[in-house]
NULUM-374666 format. One record per residue (C-alpha): residue in one letter; x, y, z negated. Coordinates in steps of 0.1 Angstrom, whole numbers, plus 2048, in hexadecimal, padded with zeros to 3 digits. Last residue first. Example, Ala and Ser with C-alpha at 12.3 -4.5 7.8 and 13.67 -1.06 7.14 Angstrom:
% residues 2
S8897F57B9
A87B7D37B2
END
This chain:
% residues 86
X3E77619F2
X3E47809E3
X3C97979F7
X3CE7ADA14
X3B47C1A22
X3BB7E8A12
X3E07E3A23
X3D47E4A44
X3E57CDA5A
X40B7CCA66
X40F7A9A76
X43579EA80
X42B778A8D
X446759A8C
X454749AAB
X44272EAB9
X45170BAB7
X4316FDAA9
X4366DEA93
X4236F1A73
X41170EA80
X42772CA85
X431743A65
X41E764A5E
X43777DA58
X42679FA4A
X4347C1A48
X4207D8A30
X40C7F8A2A
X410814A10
X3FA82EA16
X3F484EA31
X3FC832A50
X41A838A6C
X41D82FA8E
X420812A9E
X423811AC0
X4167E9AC3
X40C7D2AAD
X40A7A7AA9
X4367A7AAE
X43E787AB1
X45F780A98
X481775A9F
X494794AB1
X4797ACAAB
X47D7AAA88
X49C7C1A81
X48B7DAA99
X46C7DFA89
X4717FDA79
X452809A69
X44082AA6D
X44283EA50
X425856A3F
X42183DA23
X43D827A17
X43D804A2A
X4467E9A12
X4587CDA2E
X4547A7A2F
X43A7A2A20
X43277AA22
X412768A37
X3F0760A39
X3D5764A54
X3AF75EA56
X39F765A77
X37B774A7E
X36E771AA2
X35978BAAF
X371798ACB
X38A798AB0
X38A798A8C
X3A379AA6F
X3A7786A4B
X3C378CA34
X3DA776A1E
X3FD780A0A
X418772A00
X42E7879EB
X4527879F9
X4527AD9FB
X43D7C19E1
X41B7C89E2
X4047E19CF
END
């Protein structure tokens, strides 16, 4: 569906606020595998915890910090079935 280095977009929602994000694959996820984080723990944010594994392919996401923010970037993994070329 995806392949890294596409950009992507996706919306999520918490405690009834909806919030649009955007970023870059940065890992194809087969099905039935929990990701590796570890090479991204070092200069991302990581948005998940104890991940374990999904039944279809799924995907890494870097979402880049506002422009002039010194943040680091954020590692998302969301449900592939919401993301949407960017």
């Amino acid at each position: 569906m995806f392949n890294r280095g596409d950009k992507v977009k996706w919306s999520s929602q918490s405690m009834g606020n909806h919030v649009k994000k955007a970023g870059v694959i940065v890992a194809v996820i087969p099905p039935i595998v929990k990701p590796d984080i570890t090479q991204y723990v070092s200069d991302h944010s990581v948005q998940f915890t104890n991940p374990g594994y999904r039944d279809k392919e799924s995907y890494l996401i870097s979402v880049a910090p506002k422009e002039g923010s010194k943040a680091r970037p954020k590692l998302y993994w969301p449900v592939a079935s919401l993301l949407k070329k960017a």
